[in-house]
N, C-alpha and C positions, 0 to 999 in steps of 0.2 A: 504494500500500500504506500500511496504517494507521502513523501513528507512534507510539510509545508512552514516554512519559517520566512515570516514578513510583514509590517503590520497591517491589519487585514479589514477584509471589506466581510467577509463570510458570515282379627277377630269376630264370639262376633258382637262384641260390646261397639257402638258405636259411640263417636262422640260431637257434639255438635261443630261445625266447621262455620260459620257467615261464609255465605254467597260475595260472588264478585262486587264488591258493592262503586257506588258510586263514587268520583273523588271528593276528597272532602275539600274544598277549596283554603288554598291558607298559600303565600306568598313561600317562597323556600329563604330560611334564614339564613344568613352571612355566612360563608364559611367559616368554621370553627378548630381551634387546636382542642386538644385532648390534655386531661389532666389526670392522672392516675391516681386513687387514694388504695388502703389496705382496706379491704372488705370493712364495710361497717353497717350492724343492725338498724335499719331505720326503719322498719315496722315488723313486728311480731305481736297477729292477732290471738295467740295462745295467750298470752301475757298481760291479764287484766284487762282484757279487751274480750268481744263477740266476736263466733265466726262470720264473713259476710254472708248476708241471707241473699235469698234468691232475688236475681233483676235489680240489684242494689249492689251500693259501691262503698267504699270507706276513702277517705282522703287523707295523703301523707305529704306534709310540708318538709321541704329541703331548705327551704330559705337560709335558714345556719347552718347548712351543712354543702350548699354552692353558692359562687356569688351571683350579683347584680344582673352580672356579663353572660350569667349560661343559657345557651343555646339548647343543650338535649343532656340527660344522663343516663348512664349505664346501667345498669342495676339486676340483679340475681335474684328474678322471682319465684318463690317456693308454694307450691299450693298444697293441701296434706288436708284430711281427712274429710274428704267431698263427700255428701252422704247423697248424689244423683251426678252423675255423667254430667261436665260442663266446660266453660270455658272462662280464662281469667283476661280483659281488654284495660288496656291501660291508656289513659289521653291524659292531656294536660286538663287540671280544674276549669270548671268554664267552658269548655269547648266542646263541638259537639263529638259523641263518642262514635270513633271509625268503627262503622261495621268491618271489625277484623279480628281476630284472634290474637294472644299471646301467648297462650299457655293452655294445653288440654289438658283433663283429668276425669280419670276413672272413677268410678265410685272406691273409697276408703283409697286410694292412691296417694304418695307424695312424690311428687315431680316439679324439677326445675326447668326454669330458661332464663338467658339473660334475653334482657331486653334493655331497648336502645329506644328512647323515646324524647319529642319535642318539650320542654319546658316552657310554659309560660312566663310571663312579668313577676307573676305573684308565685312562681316556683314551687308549687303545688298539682298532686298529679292525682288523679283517682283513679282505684283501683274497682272495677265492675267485675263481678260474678253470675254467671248466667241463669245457672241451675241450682236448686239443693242449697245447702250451708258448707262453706269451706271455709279454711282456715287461710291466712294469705302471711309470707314473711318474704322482705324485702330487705337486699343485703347491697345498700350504694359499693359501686366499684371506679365509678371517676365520673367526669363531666368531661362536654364539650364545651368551649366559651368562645369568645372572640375576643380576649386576653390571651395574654402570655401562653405556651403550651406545646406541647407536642406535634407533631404531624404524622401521618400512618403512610407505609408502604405496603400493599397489600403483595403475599407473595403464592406461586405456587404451592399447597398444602403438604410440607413435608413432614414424616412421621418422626418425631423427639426422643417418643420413650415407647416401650411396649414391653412390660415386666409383672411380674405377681407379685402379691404384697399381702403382708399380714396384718393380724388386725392390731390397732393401737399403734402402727408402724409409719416412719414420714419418710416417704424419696425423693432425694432432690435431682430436678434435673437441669442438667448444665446446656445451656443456652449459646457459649461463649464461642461455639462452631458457625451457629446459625445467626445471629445478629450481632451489628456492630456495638462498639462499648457505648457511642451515645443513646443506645436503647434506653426508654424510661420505662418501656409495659411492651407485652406480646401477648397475642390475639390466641389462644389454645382453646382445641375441640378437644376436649377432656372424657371418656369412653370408659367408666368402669363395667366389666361383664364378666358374671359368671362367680357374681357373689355367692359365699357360703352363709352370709347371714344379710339382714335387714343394717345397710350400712349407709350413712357418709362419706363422701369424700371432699375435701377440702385443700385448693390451691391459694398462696399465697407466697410476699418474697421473702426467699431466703433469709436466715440474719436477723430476722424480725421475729415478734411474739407471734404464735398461733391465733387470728383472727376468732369470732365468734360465731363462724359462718361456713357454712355450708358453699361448695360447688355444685355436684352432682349428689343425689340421692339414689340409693341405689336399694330394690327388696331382694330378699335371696333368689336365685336362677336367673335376675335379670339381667338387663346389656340396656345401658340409660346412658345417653353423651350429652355433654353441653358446653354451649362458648362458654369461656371466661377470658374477660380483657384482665389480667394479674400486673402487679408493677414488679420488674425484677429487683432482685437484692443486690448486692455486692458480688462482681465474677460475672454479674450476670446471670443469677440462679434461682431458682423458684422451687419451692418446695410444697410438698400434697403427702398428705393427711387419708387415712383410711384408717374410719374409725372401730370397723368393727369385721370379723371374718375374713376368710381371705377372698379376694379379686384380682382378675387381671386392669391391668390399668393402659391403657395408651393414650398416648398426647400429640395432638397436630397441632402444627405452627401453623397460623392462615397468613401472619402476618405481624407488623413491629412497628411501636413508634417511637419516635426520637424528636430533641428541637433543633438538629442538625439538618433535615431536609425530607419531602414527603409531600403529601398533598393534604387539602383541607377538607375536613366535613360539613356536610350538607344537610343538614337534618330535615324529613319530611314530616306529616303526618302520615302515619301509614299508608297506602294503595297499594291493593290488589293487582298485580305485575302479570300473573301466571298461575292460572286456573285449568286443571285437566277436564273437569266435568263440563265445564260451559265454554273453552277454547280457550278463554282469555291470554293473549299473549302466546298462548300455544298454537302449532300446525294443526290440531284436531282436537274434537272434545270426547278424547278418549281418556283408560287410563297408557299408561305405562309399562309397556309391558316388559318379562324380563332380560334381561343384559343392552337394555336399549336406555337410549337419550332421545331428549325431548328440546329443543331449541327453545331459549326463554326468551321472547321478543317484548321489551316493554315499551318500546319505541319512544315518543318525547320525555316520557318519563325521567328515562336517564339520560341524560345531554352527549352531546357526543366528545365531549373535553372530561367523559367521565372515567379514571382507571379502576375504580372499584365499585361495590354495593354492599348495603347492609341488607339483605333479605330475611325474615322468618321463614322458613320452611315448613310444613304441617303436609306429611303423609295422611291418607286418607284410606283407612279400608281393605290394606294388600291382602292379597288373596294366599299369601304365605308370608313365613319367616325374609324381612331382607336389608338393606339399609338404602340410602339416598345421597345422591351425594352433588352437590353444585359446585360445577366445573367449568373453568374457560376451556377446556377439549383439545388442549392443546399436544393433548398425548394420546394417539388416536388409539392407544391398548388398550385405554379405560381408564380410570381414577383408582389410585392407590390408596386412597383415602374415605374415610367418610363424613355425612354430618348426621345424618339422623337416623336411626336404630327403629326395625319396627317388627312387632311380630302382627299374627294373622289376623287381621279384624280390626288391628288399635289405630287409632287416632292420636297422633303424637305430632311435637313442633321441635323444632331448633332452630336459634340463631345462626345468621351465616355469613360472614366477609370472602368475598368471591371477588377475584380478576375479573375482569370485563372487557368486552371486545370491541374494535372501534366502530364498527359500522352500525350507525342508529339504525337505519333504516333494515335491520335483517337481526339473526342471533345476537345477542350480546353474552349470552354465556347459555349452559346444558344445563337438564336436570337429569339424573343415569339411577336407573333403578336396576338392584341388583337379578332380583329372584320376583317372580308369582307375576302380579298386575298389581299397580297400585295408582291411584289419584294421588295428583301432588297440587296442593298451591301456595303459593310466594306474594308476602306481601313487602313493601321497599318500606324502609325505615329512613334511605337514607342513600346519598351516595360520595365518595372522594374523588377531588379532583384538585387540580395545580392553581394555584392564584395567579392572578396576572402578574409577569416581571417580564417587559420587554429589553429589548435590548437599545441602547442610546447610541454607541459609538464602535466602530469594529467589530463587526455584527458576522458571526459563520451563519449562510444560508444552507438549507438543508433540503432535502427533496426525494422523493421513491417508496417505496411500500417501508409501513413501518411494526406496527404491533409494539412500539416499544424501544425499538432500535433507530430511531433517528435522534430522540432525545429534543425534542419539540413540545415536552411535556404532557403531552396527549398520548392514547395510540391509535388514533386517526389518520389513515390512510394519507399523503400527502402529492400531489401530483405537479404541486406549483412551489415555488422557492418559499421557504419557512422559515424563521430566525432562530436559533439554538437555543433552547430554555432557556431563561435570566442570565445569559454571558454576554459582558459588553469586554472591551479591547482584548479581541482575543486575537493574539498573533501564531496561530499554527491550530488548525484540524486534521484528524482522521475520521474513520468510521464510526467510532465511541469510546474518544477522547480529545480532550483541546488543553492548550495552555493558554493565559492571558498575559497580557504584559506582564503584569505583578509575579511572574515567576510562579502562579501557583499551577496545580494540576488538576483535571477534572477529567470524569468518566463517563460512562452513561449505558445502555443497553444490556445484552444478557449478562447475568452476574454467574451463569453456573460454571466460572471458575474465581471465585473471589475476585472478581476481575474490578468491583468499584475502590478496588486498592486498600478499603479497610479493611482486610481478614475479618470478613464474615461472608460465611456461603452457602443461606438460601438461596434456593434456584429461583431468580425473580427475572423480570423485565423490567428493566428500572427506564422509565419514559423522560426524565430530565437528567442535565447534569450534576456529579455530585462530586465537589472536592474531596481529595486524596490528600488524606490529614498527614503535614506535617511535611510536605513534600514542598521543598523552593528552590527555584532557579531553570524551573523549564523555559525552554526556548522553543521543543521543537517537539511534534510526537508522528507515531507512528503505529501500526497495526496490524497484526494476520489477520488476513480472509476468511478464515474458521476452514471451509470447504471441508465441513464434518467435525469439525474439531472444535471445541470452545478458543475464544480467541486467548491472544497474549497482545498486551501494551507494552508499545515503547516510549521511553522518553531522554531525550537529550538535553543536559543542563549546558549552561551557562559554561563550566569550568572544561565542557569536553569531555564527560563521560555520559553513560548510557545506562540505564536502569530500565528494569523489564517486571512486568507481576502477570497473574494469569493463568494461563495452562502453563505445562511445560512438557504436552507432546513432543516425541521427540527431541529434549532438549533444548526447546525454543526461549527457554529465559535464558538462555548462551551464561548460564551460574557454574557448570559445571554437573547437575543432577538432570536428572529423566525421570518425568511422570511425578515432580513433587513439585507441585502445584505451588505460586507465592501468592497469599493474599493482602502483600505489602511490596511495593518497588523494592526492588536490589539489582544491587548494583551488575552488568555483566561483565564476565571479565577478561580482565588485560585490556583494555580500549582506555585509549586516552586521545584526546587532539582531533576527538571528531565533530566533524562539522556539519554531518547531512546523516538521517537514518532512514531506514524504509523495511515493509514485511511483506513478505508474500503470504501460500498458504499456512505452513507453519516453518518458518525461516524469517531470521531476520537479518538486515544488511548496516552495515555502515560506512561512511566515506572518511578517512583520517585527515590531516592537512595537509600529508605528506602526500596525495594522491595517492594511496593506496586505498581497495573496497574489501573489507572482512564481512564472512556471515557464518550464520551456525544457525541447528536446528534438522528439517529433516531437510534429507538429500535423495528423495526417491528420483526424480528425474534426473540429478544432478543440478540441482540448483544451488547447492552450496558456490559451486563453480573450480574447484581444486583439481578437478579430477578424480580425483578418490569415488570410488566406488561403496564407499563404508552407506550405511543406512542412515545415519545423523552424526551431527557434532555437535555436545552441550556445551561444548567453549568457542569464540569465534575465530575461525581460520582465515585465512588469507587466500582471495579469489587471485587463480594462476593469469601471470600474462597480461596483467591490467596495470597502468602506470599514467599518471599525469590526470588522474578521474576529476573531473569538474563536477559532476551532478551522476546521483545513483537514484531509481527505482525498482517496484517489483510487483505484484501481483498472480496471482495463483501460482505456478511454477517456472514461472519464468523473473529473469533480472534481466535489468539495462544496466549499462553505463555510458557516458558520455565520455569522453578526454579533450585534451586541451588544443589538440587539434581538430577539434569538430566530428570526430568518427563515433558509431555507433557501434557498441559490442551488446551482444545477446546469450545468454548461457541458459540451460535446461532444459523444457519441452519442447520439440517441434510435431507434435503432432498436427497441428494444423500450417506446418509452416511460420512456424512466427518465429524463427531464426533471423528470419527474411538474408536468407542467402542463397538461393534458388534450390534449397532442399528443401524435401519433405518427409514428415515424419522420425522415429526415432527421439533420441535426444542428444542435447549435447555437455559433457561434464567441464566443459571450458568454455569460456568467452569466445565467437565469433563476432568477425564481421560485418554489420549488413550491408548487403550489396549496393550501391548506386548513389550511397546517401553522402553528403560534403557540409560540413558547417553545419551540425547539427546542434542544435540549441535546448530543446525537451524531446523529451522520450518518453514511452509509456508502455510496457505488453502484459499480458493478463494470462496466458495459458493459449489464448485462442487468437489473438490478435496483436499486431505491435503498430505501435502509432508513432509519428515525427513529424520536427518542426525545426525548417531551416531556417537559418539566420536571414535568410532573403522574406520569410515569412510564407512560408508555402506550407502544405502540410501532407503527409504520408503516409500510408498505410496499408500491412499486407495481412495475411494469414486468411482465417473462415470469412466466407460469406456469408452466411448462416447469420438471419435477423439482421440483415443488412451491415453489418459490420463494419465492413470496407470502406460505405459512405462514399460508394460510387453509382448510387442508382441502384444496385441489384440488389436482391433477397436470395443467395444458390445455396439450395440445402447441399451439404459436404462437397460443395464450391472451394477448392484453396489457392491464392495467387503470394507463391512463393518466394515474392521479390515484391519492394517497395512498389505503390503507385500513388501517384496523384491523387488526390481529392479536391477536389474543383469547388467553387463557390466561396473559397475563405483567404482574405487577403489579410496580410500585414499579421499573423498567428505568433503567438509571444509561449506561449505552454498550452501544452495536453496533456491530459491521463485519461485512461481505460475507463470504462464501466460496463458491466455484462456486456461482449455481443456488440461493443459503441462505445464511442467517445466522445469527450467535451473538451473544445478548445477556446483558449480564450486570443482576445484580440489585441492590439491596441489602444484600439479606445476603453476599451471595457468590457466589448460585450463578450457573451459566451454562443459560443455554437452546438449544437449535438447531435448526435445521430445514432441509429443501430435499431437495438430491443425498448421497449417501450410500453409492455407488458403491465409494468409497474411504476409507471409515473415516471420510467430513466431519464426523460427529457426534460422534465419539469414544465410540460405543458398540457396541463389537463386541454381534452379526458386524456385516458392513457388508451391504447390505439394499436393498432399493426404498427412492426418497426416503421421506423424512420429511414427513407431512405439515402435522403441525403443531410448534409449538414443544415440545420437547422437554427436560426437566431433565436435565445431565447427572450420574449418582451420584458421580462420580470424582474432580468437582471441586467442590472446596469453596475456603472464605476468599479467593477470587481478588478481588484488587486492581484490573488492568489487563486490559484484550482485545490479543491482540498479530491481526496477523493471523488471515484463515481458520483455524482448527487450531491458535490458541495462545491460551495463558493464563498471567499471571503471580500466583506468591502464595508466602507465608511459609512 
């Protein structure tokens, strides 16, 4: 990947469920941080109190216990000893009460959920009971306000703990793999099953006194999960409590918040999102049947700058033992995970923080039922998203399919140039990473290798930038292609050396190890005096002062460039036969370099010709060549294609046809022209890089050109289309300084 250093422009007890009801109209409150408190009782109608009687409510004031400023709170509803099938709804005082559920309950059952609900002015919320008399105990876990506070990254649900545990016994689980140390709280699906008695369970942080409260409740032979937002201890650790018999216990992470970076809450009044019996939001009004998904479509409900949601979930009636589980789907074997537990016939709810998909108008996330048929529906509590921070000055524009990976704060599809979440003077991008003037570093996209540089490694999609603590004096960054591989980040300081974090297939943090992963920069080594870096798919390069280009990593093609036949190198070697290098790139298995005479060398794949020296195929383990070219000024090749730009300003290009590549007019499937040609239409071309399949050049004046695939917004010009066949001006971008990678651009 291109480097870029400049400053820049860029059963069959049934239980009552409410119907899809109507919305209840109410404005969406200001985006909210999150405040974490240790569980605390603030209603328990066992205690000098009546249970609530039937079609009747009891109300509980927070006032002293959140401020002025709160938007919604969290809280741990416990229902116990129902003497009729019902359901427990919870609204702010005052308001009118959402036809929705929070909490289902059997006759003599006790059963939890949290719930995440609107507060009012007057900070008072009632609690309504449906049926029968039940008993109701409310156990505060934090607020939302628009004060000071946290912010939440919702992540992929990965599994923490899964252990048996005895009775009167506490297990702490250590955190300190999965989230960063600014963590203040984590989002846990908490799953006791397969009690030997009538038990408790109880999470709380580490380090601290045993709260008075209750997580899950759990009767003997059952399997009962439930969210708890918990604040971590010290280390990063969180400890749970089982109070009585033994149980197996597991813990899912959904997600983490910190006041280091995240997005803000949205708090609703409940709606009805995703109803199986009457369609709502669903393909059909069916139920669910099993090992299948159901697409949850809420459409304006959740705005399209949305990356997560708070849903309740309430299974409905499965026609056997199964669980439930709300999924971005992003693993098409199925969820590894679950949120809600249900046997034959029962009516049961959970809370859910789920990823969310960018396209309003179609899925925004699954619902995957395991075993039998079941109804499922989902009400929205709520949803996260990034606050506005544009960028003022030195702006990386951004562009092409994202989910997460462009780092635009959203993960909304992009097909027109977009400014890089809250970074202003930033002088150098990659694919997902940038430095700013100020020498700091910043990240952005898949983290499933500790890749946002703080050693922490939930598999997330991180949609903005996020500084890499403690790191100063970047000038210059750079990045592998993944091409199956989680990436590795480079970066180049100030004094001349190079730091790497990430994966380390193959040896690619050029540290000297393989396959041990850093989730902190370090240093790679023996490089000093370098001035330029760049990665391909997992290899990375550097340029010394001395013109000399070293890489390390893998060498399947021979892109290392030594010769050497070995499979990788975790330290950086010295590319053979290369002297006087003015400018080095790379991209999937191929490397350029340039020299001080103007000549273009090429080392690694030629499968499609992108030697450009009138061969085809094979590869090469040393620097050639290319044929015809004089006074070359930028260079770019990719695996499939190699692009140039002569000092006269012309521009060239050989290798695949395929998705018009070449930027000669044509579209030839397994077309290869294995020597430079002409690309017509572009005067006065100052730099080029690669992108799938096509290139982007920019000009003199500023503007950028593109062409090729186009599939995925490549051009940045909506819509996205059949390739491009020829180069192409884009309107959007103007005064660009620098090319960052495929779909980037820097400028003032």
């Amino acid at each position: 990947m291109r480097l870029l250093t400049a400053a820049l422009l860029t059963a069959a007890v049934v239980v009552a469920v409410p119907a899809s009801p109507a919305a209840v109209a109410e404005a969406p409150a200001a985006g909210s941080t999150y405040t974490a408190l240790s569980p605390t009782r603030v209603l328990d109608t066992r205690t000098g109190g009546q249970p609530i009687g039937p079609a009747s409510s009891t109300s509980v004031d927070l006032s002293g216990r959140v401020p002025a400023s709160a938007t919604a709170v969290v809280f741990n509803l416990t229902g116990t000893e129902p003497t009729a099938n019902t359901f427990l709804t919870v609204s702010p005082h005052g308001q009118a009460r959402p036809a929705v559920s929070n909490l289902n309950l059997r006759v003599g059952e006790t059963r939890a959920n949290l719930v995440t609900v609107v507060v009012g002015a007057a900070r008072v919320l009632d609690l309504y009971n449906n049926a029968g008399r039940t008993h109701a105990i409310a156990d505060l876990a934090g607020y939302y306000s628009t004060g000071a506070g946290s912010r939440f990254l919702p992540v992929q649900p990965s599994r923490a703990l899964s252990e048996h545990v005895g009775p009167g016994s506490t297990t702490t689980v250590d955190l300190s793999w999965a989230i960063p140390p600014s963590a203040t709280a984590v989002v846990l699906n908490v799953t006791a099953a397969n009690s030997t008695g009538d038990t408790f369970v109880t999470a709380w942080p580490a380090g601290t006194t045993r709260p008075n409260a209750s997580t899950v409740n759990v009767p003997v032979g059952a399997t009962n999960p439930n969210l708890t937002t918990v604040a971590v201890g010290a280390g990063r650790l969180v400890s749970i409590y089982n109070n009585a018999g033994q149980l197996d216990l597991v813990v899912d992470i959904q997600g983490f918040y910190t006041p280091d970076f995240g997005a803000l809450f949205t708090p609703l009044s409940p709606k009805r999102i995703f109803d199986t019996r009457d369609g709502t939001g669903a393909s059909s009004a069916t139920p669910i049947s099993q090992g299948w998904h159901r697409s949850v479509s809420p459409g304006a409900a959740v705005p399209a700058e949305a990356i997560g949601a708070v849903v309740n979930i309430t299974g409905i009636d499965p026609t056997a033992d199964t669980y439930v589980t709300a999924w971005q789907y992003t693993n098409l074997h199925g969820p590894f995970t679950s949120n809600l537990n249900l046997v034959r016939g029962q009516t049961a709810a959970n809370l859910a923080v789920v990823e969310i998909n960018d396209d309003v108008g179609a899925a925004r996330f699954y619902a995957y039922n395991n075993a039998g048929d079941t109804h499922v529906a989902m009400d929205l509590a709520g949803y996260f998203s990034m606050p506005n921070a544009p960028c003022t000055h030195d702006c990386a524009y951004v562009w092409g399919s994202n989910g997460g990976y462009l780092g635009v704060g959203t993960r909304t599809y992009n097909s027109m140039p977009t400014p890089l979440y809250g970074l202003s003077g930033v002088v150098s991008v990659a694919s997902r990473t940038a430095a700013l003037d100020d020498g700091s570093l910043w990240s952005w996209g898949f983290n499933g290798a500790h890749n946002m540089g703080d050693d922490w490694g939930l598999t997330a999609y991180v949609p903005f930038p996020v500084r890499v603590p403690g790191f100063t004096g970047a000038i210059a960054v750079a990045d592998t292609d993944g091409a199956g591989f989680s990436p590795t980040q480079f970066a180049l300081k100030a004094d001349g050396t190079v730091w790497s974090w990430g994966t380390d297939a193959y040896g690619t943090l050029g540290t000297g190890g393989v396959w041990s992963n850093s989730g902190r920069p370090q240093r790679v080594s023996g490089l000093t005096g370098v001035t330029a870096i760049a990665g391909g798919t997992a290899s990375g390069y550097a340029l010394r002062n001395d013109g000399t280009v070293w890489a390390w990593g893998w060498n399947k093609d021979g892109q290392l460039g030594t010769g050497s036949t070995a499979a990788e190198s975790n330290v950086p070697v010295r590319v053979s036969g290369l002297a006087n290098v003015v400018d080095i790139s790379a991209m999937g298995n191929n490397a350029v370099a340039i020299t001080a005479d103007g000549s273009l060398w090429v080392w690694g794949s030629n499968a499609k010709g992108t030697l450009g020296n009138g061969t085809t195929g094979g590869i090469s383990r040393v620097p050639v060549r290319v044929s015809g070219l004089n006074d070359v000024v930028a260079a770019d090749a990719d695996g499939e294609n190699g692009y140039a730009v002569q000092s006269d300003g012309t521009v060239w290009s050989w290798g695949s046809g395929d998705w018009a590549g070449l930027g000669d007019g044509s579209n030839c499937v397994d077309c290869v022209r294995n020597v430079p040609g002409r690309v017509d239409g572009i005067t006065g071309a100052v730099d080029v890089v690669s992108h799938y399949s096509g290139a982007q050049v920019l000009d003199s004046t500023g503007h950028v050109w593109l062409w090729g695939w186009n599939q995925s917004g490549d051009v940045g010009i909506p819509p996205s289309s059949a390739p491009v066949l020829r180069p192409m001006q884009n309107p959007y971008l103007t005064g660009v300084t620098v090319l960052g990678d495929g779909g980037q651009a820097l400028a003032p």
